[in-house]
Structures are given as structure tokens and as C-alpha cells.
N, C-alpha and C positions, 0 to 999 in steps of 0.2 A: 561225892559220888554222883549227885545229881546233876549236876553243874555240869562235870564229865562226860556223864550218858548223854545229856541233854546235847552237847555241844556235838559231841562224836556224831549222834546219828543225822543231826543241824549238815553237819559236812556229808553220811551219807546221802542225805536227801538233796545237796546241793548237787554230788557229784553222777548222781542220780540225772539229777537237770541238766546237769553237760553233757549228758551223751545222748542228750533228747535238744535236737535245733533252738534255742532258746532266745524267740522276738520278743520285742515287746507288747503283742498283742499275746503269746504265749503266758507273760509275765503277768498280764493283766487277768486273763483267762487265771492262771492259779489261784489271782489275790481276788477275784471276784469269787471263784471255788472255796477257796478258805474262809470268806465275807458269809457264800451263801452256810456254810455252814458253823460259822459260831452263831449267823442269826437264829439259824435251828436250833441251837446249842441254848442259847438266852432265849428262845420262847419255849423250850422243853423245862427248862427250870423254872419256868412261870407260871408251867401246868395249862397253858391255853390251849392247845388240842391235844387232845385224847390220844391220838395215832402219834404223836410225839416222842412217848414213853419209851417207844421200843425203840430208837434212834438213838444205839450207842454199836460205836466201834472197838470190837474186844480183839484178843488174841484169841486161835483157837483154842477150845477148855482144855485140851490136853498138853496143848504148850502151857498155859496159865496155871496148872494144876502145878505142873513141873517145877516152871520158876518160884511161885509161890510157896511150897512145899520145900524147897532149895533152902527159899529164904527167911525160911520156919529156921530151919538146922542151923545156918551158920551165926544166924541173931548178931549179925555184925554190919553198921548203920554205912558201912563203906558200900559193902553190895547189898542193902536193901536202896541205897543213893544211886546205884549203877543201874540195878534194873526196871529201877523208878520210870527212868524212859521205856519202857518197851510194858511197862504195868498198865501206867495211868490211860485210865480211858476218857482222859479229860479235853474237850471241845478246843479249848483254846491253845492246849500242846499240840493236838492233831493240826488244826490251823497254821501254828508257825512252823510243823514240819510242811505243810504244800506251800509254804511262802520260800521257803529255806530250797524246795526244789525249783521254783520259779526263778529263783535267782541264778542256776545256772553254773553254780562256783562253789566247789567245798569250803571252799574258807569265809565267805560270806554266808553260806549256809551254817557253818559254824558260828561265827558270830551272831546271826539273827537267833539261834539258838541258847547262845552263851549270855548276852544281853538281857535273852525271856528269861532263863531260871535263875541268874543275879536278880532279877528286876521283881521276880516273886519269890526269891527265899524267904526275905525275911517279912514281906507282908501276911504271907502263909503261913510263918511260925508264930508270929506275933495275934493272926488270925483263929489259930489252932488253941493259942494260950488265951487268947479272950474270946473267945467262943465257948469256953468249961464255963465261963461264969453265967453265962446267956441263958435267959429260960427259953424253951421249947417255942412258944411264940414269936418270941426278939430272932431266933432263929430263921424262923419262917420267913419274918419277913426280911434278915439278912440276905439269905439266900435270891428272894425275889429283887434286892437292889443288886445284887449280885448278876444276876438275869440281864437286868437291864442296860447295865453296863458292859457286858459282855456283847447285847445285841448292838448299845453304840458303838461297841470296837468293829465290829463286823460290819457296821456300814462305814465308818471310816476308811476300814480296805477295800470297800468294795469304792470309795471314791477314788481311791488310790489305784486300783485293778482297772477304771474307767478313767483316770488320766494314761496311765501305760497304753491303754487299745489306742485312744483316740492320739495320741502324741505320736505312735507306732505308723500308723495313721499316716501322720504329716509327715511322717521321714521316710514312707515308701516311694523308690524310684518310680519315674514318671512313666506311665507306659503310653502307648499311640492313643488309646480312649482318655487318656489321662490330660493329652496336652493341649495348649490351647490352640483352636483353629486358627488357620492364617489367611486374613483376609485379602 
């Protein structure tokens, strides 16, 4: 179900980006959007600023109440998988949805989608089953390498969002201020 959700809404947020002019300064502009904010994401789980805290993107509470409440009743892992994407308030799903719109393409938006929740099912689950044994401490500072590598994912894109500008850049036609003088 997650896999699913993940993927489906990968494709709305692509198809989303196709009816938005989609350059590659655009492209760059997302994956630098999505950079600045896992790095927000990895220094809010590192607890370095204060004003940090409050830097999460939820559903409204009364849609969350709904879904949630839904997903009480039916206690079936098929749609608690499915509305997994539209639950998790997690920094780095939000992230590959504005990358998945950058792209421009539901099927690339799907895929970059489909890729991320393969690519964390089973580090997640495996994370979830060795994390019971973990004291309280060994946690803590899980969490904090956790942080950090999330802030290097974030600059990674954000190098990636800064080849797309400047590359964007080099393939814009030449205009009159652009060309070179003739001597």
C-alpha cells in the first residue's frame, strides 16, 4: 500500500509539474526547495535551534482526525500502506514529492517516488525491529546520525538543483546583450 500511495501521488506531483513550464532552472529551483528543506529537516532532529520545533508540515486536523480515525476501523495494513503518503509528516517524503514535481512528468514523478519507498521499506522495517532493542540513549543518538545524514542528502540536492540552474544557464538562447560584439 505504501509503495502505491507513494508512487500515485510521485505521479500527481509530477503531473502537477507539467502544467507548470518546467526549465531547468525551474528544476533546479525545486531540488534546491527540497535541499533547503531536509536541511531544515536534519538540523530540527539535532535540536540546534529552538524555533526549529515548530517546522512540520501536517494535514489539516480535521482531515488527519478523519483519515486516522478511518484507519482505526478498518486495522487493515493495505490502507493504513495507502494513506501512509498523505499521513507521514516526514521531511524527506515531503522532499521527494517537490523533486517528483520538478520533474515535470507523472511517470518520472512516479518513479522517483517508487524508487524512495522500495529504497526505504525495508531499511524502515528492519530499523523499526532494531530500534525495540535500543535503550533510550543508543536512540537518541540514532536519531541525531539520522539528522545528519538527512542534512547530507539535502546538500547533495541542493548540488544537483545548482547544476540544473547553472547548466539551464548554458542552454539559454542567445539574446542581442548575450552575443558577442563584432569588431
Amino acid at each position: 500500500g505504501k509503495v502505491i500511495s507513494y508512487s500515485a501521488i510521485g505521479a500527481a506531483f509530477g503531473l502537477l509539474g507539467a502544467a507548470i513550464a518546467i526549465t531547468p532552472q525551474i528544476r533546479g529551483i525545486a531540488a534546491l526547495g527540497a535541499s533547503l528543506f531536509l536541511v531544515l529537516y536534519g538540523l530540527r532532529m539535532l535540536n540546534v535551534f529552538e524555533f526549529l520545533r515548530r517546522f512540520v508540515f501536517r494535514l489539516p486536523r480535521s482531515l488527519n482526525h478523519q483519515l486516522t480515525d478511518g484507519m482505526r476501523k478498518q486495522r487493515n495494513a493495505l490502507v493504513t500502506g495507502l494513506l501512509s503518503g498523505l499521513l507521514l509528516g516526514c521531511g524527506p517524503l515531503q522532499a521527494m514529492y517537490i523533486m517528483a514535481a520538478g520533474t515535470g512528468d507523472p511517470e518520472q514523478g512516479a518513479m522517483i517516488l517508487l524508487m524512495f519507498s522500495l529504497g526505504t521499506l525495508l531499511p524502515l522495517w528492519g530499523f523499526g525491529m532494531f530500534a525495540t532493542l535500543l535503550s533510550v540513549n543508543a536512540m537518541r543518538q540514532l536519531v541525531k546520525v539520522s539528522g545528519l545524514l538527512i542534512i547530507v542528502m539535502g546538500l547533495m540536492m541542493a548540488q544537483r538543483g545548482m547544476m540544473f540552474i547553472k547548466g539551464g544557464q548554458m542552454n539559454m538562447p542567445m539574446t542581442h546583450d548575450s552575443m558577442p560584439m563584432a569588431h
